[in-house]
PDB file of N, CA, C and O in Angstrom:
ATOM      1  N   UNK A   1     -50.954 -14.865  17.615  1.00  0.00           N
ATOM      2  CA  UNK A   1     -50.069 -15.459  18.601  1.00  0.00           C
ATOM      3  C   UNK A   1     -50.266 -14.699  19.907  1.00  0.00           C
ATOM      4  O   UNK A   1     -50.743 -13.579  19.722  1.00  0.00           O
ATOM      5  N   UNK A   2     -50.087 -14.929  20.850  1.00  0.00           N
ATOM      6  CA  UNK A   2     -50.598 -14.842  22.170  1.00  0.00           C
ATOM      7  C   UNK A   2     -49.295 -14.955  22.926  1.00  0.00           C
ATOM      8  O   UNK A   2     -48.502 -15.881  22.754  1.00  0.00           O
ATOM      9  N   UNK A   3     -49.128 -13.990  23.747  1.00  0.00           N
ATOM     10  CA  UNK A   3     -47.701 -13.584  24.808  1.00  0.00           C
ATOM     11  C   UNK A   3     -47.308 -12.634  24.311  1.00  0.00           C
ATOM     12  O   UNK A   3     -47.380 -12.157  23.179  1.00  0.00           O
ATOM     13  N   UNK A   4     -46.649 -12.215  25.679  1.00  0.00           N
ATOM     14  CA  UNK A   4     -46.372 -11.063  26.250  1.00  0.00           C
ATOM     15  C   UNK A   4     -44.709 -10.861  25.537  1.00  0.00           C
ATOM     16  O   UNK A   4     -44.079  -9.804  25.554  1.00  0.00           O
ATOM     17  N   UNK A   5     -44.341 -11.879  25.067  1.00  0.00           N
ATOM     18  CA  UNK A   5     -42.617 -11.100  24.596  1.00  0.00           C
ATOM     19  C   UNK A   5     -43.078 -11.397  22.859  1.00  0.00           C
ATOM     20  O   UNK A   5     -42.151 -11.508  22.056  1.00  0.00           O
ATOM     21  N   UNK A   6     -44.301 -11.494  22.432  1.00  0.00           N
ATOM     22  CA  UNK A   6     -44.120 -11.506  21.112  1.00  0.00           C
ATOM     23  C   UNK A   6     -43.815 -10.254  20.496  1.00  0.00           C
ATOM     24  O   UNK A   6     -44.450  -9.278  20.896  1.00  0.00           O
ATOM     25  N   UNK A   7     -43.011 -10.108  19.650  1.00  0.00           N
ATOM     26  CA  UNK A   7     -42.789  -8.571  18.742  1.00  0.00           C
ATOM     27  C   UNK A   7     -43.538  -8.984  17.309  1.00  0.00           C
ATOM     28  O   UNK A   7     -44.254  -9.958  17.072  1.00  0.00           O
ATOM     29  N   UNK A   8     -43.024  -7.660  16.255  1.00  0.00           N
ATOM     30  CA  UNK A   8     -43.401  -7.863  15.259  1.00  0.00           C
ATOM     31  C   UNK A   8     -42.393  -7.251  14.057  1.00  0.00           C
ATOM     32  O   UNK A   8     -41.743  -6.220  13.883  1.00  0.00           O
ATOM     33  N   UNK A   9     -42.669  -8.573  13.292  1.00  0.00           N
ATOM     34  CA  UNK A   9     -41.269  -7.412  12.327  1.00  0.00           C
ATOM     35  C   UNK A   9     -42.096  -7.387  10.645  1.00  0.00           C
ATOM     36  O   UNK A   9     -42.964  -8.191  10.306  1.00  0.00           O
ATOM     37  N   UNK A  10     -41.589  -6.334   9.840  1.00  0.00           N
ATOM     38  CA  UNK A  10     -42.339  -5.962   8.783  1.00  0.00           C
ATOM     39  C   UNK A  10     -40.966  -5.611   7.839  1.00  0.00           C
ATOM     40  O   UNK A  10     -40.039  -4.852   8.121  1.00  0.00           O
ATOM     41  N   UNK A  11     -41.132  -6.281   6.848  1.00  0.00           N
ATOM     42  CA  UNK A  11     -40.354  -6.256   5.476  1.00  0.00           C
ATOM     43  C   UNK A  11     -40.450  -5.261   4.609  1.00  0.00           C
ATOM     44  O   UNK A  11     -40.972  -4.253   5.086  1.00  0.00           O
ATOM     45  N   UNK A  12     -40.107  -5.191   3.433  1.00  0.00           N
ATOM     46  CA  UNK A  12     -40.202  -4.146   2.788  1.00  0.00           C
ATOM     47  C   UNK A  12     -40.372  -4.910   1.682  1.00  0.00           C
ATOM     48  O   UNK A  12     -41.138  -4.428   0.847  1.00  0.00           O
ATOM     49  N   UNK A  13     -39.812  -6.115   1.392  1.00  0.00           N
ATOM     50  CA  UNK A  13     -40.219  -6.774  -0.051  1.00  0.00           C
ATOM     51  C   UNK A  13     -40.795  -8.194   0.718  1.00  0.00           C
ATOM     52  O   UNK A  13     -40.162  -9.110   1.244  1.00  0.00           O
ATOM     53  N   UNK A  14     -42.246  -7.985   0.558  1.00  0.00           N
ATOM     54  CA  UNK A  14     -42.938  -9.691   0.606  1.00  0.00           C
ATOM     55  C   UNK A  14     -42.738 -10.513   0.442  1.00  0.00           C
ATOM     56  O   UNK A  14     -43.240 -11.412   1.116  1.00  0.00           O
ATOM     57  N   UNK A  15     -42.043 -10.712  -0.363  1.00  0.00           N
ATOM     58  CA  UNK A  15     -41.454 -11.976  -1.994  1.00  0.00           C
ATOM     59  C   UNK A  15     -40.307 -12.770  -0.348  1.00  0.00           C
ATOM     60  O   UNK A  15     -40.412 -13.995  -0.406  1.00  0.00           O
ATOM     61  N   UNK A  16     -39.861 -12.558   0.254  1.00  0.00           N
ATOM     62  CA  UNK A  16     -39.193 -12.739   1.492  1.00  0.00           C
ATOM     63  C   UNK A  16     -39.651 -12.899   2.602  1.00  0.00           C
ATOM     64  O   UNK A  16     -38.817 -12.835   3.506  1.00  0.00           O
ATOM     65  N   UNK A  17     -40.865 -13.122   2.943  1.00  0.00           N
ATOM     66  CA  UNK A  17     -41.264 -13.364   4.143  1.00  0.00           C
ATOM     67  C   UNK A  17     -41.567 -14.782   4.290  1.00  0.00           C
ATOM     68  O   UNK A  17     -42.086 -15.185   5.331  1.00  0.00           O
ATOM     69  N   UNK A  18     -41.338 -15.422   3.512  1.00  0.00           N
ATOM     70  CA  UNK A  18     -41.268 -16.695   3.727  1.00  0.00           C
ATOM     71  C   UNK A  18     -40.202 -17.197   4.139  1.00  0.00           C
ATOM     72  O   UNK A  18     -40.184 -18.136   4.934  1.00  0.00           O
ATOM     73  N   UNK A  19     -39.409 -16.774   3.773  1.00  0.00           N
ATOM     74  CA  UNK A  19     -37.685 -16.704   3.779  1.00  0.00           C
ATOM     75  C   UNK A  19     -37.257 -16.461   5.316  1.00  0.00           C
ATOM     76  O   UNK A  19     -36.693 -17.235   6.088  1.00  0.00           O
ATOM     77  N   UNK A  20     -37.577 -15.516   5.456  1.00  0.00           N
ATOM     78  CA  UNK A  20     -37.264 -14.968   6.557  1.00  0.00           C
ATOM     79  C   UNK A  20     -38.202 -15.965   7.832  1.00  0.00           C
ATOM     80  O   UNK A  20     -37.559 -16.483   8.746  1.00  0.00           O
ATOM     81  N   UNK A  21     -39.512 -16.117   7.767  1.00  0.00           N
ATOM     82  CA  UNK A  21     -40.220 -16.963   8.294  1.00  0.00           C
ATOM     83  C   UNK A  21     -39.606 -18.777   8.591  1.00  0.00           C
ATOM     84  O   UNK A  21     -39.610 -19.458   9.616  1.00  0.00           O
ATOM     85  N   UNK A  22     -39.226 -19.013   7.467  1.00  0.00           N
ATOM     86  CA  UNK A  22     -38.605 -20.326   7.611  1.00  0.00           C
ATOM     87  C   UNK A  22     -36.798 -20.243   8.370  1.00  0.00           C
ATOM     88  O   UNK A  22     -36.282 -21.230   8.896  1.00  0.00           O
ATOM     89  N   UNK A  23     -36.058 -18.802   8.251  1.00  0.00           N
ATOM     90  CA  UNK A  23     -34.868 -18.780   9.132  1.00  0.00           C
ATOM     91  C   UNK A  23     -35.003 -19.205  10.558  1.00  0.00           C
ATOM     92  O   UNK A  23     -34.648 -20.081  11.347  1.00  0.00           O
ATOM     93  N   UNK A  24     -35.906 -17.805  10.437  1.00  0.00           N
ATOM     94  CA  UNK A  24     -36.566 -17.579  12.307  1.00  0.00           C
ATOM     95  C   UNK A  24     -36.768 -19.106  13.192  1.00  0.00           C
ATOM     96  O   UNK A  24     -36.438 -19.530  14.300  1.00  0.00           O
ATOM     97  N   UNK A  25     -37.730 -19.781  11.638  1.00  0.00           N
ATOM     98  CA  UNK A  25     -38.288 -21.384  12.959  1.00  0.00           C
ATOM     99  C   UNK A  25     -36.679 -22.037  13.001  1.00  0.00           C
ATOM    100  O   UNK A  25     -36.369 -22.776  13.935  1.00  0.00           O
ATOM    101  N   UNK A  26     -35.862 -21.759  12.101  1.00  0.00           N
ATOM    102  CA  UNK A  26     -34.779 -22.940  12.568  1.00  0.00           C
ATOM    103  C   UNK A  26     -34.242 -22.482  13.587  1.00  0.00           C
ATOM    104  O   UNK A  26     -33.483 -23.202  14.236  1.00  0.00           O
ATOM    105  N   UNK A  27     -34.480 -21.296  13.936  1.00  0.00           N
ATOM    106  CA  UNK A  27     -33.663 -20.278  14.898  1.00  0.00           C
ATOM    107  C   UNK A  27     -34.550 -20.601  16.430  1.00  0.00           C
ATOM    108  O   UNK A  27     -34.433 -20.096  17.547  1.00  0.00           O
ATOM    109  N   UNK A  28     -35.608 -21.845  15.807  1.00  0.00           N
ATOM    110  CA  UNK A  28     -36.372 -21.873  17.458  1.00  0.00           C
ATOM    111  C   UNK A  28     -37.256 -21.181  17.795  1.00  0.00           C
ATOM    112  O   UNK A  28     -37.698 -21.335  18.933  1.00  0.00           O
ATOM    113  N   UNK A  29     -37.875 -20.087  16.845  1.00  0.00           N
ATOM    114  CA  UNK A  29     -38.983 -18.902  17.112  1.00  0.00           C
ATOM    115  C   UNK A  29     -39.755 -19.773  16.753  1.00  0.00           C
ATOM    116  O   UNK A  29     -39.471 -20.828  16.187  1.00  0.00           O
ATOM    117  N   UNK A  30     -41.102 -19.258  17.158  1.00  0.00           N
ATOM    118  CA  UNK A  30     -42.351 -19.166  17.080  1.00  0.00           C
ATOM    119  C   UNK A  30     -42.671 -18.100  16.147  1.00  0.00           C
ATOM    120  O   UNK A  30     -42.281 -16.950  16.351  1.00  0.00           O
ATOM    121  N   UNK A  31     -43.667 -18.569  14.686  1.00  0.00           N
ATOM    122  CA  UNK A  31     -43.454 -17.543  13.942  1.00  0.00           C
ATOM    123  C   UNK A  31     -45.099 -17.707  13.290  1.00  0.00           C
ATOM    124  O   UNK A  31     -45.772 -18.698  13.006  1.00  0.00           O
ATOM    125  N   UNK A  32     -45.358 -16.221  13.215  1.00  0.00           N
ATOM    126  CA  UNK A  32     -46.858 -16.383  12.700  1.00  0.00           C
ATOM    127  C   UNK A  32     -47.052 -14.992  11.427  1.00  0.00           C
ATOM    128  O   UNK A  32     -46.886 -13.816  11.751  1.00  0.00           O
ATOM    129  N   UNK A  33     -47.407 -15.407  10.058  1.00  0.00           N
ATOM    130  CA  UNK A  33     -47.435 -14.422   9.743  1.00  0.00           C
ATOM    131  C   UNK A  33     -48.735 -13.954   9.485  1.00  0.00           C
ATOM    132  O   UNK A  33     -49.652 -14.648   9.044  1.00  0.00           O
ATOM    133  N   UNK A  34     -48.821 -12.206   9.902  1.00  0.00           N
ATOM    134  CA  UNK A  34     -49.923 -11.538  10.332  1.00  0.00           C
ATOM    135  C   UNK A  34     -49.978 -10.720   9.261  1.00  0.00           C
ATOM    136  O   UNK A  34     -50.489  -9.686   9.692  1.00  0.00           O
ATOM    137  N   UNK A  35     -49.725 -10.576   8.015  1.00  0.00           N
ATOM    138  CA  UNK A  35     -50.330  -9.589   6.486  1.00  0.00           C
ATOM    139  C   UNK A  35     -48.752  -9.663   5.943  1.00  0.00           C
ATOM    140  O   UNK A  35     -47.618  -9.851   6.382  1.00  0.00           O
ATOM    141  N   UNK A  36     -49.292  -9.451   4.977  1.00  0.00           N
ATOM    142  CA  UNK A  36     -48.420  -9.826   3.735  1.00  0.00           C
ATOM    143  C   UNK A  36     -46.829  -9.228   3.812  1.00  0.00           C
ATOM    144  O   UNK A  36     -46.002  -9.597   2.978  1.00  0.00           O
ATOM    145  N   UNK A  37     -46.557  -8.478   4.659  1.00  0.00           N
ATOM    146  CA  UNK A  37     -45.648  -7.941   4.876  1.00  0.00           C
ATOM    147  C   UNK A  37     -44.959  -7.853   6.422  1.00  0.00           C
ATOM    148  O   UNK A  37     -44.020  -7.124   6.742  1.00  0.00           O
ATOM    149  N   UNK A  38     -45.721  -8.839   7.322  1.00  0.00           N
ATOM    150  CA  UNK A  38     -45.340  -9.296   8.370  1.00  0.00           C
ATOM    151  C   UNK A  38     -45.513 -10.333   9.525  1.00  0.00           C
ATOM    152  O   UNK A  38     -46.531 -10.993   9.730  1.00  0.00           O
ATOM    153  N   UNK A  39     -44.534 -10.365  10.136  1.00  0.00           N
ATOM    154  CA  UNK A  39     -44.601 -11.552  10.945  1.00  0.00           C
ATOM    155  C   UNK A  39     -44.909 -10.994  12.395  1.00  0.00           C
ATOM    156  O   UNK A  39     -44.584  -9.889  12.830  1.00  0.00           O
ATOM    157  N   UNK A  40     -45.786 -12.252  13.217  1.00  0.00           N
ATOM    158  CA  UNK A  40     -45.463 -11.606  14.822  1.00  0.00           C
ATOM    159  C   UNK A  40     -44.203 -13.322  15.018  1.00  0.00           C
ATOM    160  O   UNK A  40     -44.284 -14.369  14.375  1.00  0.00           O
ATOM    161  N   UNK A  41     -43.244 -12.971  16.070  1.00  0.00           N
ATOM    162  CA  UNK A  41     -42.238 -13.476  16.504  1.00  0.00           C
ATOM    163  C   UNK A  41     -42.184 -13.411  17.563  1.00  0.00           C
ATOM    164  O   UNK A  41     -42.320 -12.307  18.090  1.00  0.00           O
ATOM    165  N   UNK A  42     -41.883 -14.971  18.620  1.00  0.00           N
ATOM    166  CA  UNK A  42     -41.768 -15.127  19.667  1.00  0.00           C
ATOM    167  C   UNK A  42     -40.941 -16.037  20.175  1.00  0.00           C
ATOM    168  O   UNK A  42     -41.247 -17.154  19.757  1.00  0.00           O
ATOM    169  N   UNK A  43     -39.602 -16.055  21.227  1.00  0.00           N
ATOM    170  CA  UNK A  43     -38.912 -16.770  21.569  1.00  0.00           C
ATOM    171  C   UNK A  43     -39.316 -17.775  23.250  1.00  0.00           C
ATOM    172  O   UNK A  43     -39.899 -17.432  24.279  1.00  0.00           O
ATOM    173  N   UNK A  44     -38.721 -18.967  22.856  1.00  0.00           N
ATOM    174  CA  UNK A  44     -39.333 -19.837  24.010  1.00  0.00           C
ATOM    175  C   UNK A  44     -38.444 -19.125  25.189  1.00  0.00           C
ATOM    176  O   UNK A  44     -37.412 -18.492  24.970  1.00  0.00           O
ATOM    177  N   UNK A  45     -38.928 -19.303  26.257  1.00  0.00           N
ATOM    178  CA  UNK A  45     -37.833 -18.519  27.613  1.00  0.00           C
ATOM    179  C   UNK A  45     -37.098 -19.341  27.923  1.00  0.00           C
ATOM    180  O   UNK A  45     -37.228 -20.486  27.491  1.00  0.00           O
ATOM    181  N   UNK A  46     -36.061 -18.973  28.806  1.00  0.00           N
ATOM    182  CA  UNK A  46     -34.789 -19.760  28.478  1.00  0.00           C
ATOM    183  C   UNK A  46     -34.375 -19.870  30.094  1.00  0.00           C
ATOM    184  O   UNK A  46     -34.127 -18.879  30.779  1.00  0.00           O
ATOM    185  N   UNK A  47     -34.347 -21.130  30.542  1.00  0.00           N
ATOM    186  CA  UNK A  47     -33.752 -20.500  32.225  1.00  0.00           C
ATOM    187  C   UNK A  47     -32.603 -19.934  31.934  1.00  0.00           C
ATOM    188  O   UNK A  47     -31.842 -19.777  30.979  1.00  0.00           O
ATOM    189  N   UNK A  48     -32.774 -19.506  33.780  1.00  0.00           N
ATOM    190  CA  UNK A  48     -31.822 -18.329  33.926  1.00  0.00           C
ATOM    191  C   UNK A  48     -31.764 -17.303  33.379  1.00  0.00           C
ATOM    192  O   UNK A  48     -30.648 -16.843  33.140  1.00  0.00           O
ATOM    193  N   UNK A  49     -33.071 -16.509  32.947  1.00  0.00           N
ATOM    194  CA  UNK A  49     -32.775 -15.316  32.644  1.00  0.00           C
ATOM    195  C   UNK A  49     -33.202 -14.898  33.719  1.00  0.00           C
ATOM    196  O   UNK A  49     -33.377 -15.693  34.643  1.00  0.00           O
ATOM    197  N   UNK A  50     -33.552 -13.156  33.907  1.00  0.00           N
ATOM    198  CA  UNK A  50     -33.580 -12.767  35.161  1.00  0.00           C
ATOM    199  C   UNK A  50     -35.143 -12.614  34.719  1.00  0.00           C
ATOM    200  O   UNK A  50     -35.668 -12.204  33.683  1.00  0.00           O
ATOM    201  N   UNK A  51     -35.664 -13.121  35.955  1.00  0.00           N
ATOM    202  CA  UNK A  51     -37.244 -12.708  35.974  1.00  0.00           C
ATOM    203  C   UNK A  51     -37.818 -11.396  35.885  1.00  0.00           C
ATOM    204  O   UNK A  51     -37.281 -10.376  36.316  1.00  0.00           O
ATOM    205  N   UNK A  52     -38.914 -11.460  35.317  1.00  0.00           N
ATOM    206  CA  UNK A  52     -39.558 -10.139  34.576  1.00  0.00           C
ATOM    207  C   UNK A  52     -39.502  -9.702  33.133  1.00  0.00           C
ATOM    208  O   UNK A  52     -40.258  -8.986  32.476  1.00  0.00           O
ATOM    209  N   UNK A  53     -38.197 -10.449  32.777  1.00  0.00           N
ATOM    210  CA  UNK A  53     -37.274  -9.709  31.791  1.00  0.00           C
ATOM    211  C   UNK A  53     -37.546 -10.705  30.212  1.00  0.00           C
ATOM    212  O   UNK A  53     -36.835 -10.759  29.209  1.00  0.00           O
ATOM    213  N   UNK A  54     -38.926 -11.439  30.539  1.00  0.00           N
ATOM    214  CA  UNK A  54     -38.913 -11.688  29.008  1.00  0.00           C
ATOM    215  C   UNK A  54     -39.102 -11.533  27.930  1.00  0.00           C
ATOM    216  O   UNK A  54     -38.906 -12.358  27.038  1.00  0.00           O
ATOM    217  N   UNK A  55     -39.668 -10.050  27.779  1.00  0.00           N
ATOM    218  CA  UNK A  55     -40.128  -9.506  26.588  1.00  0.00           C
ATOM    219  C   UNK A  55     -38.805  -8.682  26.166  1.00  0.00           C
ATOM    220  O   UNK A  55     -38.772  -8.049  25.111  1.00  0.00           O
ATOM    221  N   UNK A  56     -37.665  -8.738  27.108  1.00  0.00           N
ATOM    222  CA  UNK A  56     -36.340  -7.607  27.057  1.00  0.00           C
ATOM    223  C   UNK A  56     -35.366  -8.890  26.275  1.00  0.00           C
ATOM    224  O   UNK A  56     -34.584  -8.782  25.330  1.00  0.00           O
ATOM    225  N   UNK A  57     -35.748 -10.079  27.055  1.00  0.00           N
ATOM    226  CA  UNK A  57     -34.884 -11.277  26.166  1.00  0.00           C
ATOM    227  C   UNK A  57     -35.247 -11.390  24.713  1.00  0.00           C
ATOM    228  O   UNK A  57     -34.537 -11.016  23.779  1.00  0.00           O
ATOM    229  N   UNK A  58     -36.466 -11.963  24.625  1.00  0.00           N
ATOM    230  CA  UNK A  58     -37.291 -12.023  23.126  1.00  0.00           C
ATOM    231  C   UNK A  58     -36.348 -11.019  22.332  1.00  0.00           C
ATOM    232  O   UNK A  58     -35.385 -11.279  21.610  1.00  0.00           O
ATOM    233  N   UNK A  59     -37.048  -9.495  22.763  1.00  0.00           N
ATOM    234  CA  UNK A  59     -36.274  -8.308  21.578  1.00  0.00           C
ATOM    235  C   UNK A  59     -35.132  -8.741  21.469  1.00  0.00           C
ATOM    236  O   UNK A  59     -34.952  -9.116  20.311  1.00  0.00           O
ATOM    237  N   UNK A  60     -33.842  -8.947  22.399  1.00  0.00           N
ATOM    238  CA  UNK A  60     -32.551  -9.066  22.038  1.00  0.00           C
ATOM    239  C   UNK A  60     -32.194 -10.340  21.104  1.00  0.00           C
ATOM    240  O   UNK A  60     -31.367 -10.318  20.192  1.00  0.00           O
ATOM    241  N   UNK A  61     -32.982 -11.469  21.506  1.00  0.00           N
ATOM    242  CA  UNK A  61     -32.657 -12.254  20.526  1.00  0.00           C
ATOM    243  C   UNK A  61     -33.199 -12.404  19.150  1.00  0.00           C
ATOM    244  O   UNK A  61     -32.464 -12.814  18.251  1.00  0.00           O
ATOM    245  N   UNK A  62     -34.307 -12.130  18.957  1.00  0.00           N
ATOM    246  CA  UNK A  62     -34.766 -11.739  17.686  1.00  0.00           C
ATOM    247  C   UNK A  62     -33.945 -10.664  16.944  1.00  0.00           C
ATOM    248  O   UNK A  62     -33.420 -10.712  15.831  1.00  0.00           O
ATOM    249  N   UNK A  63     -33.974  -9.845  17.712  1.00  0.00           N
ATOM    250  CA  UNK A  63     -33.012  -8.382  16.867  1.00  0.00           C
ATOM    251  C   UNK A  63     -31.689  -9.071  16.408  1.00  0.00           C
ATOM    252  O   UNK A  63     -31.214  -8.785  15.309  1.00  0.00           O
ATOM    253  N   UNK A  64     -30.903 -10.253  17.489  1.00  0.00           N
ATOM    254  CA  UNK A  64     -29.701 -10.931  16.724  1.00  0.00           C
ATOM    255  C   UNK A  64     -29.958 -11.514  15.363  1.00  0.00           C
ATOM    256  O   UNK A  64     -29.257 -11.142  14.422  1.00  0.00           O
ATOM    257  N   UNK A  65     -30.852 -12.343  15.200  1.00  0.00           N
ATOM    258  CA  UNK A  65     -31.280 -13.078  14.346  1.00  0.00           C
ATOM    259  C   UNK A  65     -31.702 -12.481  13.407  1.00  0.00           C
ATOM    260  O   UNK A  65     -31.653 -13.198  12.408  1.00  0.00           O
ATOM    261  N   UNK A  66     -32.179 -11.326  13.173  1.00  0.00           N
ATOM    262  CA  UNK A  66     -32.805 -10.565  12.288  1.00  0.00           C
ATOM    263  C   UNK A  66     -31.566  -9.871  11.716  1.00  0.00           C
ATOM    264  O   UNK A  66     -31.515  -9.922  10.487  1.00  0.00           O
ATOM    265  N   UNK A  67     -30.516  -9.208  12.344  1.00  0.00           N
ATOM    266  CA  UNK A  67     -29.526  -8.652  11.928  1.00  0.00           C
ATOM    267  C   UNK A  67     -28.485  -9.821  11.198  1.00  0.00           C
ATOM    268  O   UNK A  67     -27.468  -9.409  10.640  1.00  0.00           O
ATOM    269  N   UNK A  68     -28.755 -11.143  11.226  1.00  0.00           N
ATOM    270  CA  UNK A  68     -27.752 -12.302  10.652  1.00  0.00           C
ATOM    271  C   UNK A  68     -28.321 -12.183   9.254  1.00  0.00           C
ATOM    272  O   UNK A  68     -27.648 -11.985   8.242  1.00  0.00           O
ATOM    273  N   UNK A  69     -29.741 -12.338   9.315  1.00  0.00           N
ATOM    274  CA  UNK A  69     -30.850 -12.817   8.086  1.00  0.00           C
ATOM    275  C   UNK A  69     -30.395 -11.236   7.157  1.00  0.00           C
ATOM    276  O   UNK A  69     -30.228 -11.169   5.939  1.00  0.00           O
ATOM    277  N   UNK A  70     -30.298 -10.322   7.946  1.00  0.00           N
ATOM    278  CA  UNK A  70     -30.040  -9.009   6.990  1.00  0.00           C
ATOM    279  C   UNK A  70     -28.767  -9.120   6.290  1.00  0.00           C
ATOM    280  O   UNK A  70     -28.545  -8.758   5.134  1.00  0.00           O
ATOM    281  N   UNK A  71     -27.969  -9.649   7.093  1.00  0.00           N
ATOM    282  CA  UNK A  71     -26.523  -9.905   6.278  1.00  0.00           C
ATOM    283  C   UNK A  71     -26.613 -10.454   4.916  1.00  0.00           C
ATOM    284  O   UNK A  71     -26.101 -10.149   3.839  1.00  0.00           O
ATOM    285  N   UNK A  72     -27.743 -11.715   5.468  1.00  0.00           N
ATOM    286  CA  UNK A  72     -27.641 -12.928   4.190  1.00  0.00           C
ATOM    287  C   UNK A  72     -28.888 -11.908   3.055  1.00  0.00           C
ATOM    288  O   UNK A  72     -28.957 -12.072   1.836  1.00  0.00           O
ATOM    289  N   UNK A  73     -29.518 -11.172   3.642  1.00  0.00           N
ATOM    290  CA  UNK A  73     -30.387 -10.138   2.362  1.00  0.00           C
ATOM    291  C   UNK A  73     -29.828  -8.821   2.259  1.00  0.00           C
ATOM    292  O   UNK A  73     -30.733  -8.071   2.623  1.00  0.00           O
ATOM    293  N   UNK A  74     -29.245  -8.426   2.084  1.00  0.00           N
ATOM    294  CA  UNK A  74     -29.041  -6.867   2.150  1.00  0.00           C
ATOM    295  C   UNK A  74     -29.934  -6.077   1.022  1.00  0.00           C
ATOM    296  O   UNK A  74     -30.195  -4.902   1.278  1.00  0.00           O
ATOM    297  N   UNK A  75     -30.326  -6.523   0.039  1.00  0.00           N
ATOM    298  CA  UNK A  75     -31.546  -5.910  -0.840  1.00  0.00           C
ATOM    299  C   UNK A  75     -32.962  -5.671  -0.188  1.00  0.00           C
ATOM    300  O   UNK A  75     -33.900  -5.290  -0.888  1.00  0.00           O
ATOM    301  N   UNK A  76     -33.073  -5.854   0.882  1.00  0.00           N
ATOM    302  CA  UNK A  76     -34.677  -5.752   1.614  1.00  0.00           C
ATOM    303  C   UNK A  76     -34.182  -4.804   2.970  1.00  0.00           C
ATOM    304  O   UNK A  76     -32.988  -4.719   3.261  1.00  0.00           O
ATOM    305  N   UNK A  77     -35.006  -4.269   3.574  1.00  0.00           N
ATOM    306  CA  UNK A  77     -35.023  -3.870   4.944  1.00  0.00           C
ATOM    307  C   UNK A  77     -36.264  -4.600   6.094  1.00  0.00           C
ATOM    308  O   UNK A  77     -37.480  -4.545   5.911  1.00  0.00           O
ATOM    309  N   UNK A  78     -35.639  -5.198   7.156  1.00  0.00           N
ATOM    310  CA  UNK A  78     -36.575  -6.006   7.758  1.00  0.00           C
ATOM    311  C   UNK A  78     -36.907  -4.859   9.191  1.00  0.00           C
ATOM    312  O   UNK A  78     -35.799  -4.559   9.636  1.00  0.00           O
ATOM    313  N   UNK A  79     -37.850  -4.262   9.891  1.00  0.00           N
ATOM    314  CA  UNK A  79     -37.823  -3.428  10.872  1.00  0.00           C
ATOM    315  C   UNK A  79     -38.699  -4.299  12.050  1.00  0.00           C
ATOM    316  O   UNK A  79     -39.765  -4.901  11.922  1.00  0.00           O
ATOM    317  N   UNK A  80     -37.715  -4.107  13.401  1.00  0.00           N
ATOM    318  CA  UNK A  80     -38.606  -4.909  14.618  1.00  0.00           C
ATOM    319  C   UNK A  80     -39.380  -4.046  15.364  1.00  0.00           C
ATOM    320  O   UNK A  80     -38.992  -2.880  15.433  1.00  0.00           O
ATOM    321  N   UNK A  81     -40.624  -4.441  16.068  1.00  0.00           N
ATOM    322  CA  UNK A  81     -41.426  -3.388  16.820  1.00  0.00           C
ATOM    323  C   UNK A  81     -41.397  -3.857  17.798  1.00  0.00           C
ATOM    324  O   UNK A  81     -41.486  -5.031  17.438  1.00  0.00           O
ATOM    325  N   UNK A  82     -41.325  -3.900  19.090  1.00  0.00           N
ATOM    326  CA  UNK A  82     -41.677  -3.974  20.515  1.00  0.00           C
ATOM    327  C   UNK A  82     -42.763  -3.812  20.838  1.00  0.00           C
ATOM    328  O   UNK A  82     -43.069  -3.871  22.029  1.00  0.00           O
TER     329      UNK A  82
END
């Protein structure tokens, strides 16, 4: 995947990255998974944010979304990279 606000997040149990992969797209991401234990993740830009600032948007909203999906797993640990 290609852009500048994509992150990357990495699981701890595989058996879930599908899971987690299919949350994310309802959530509107862009989702690509890059080895067996992770995804790269990217959010569409949104007007009105403040220019410059889209790789600062991406993280914040992914990190929301990732912290919902943790609720609904608490047996796995999902970690985001910038």
């Amino acid at each position: 995947m290609q852009g500048g606000s994509a992150l990357r997040i990495t699981l701890d149990n595989p058996a879930l990255v599908t899971d987690l992969t299919d949350f994310l797209r309802r959530c509107e991401c862009k989702v690509e998974q890059v080895g067996s234990r992770a995804l790269e993740v990217d959010v569409a830009a949104q007007a009105g944010q403040p220019v410059g600032a889209e790789h600062e948007w991406a993280r914040l909203q992914i990190d929301a979304f990732l912290r919902v999906w943790q609720l609904l797993h608490p047996e796995t640990q999902a970690h985001l990279f910038a």
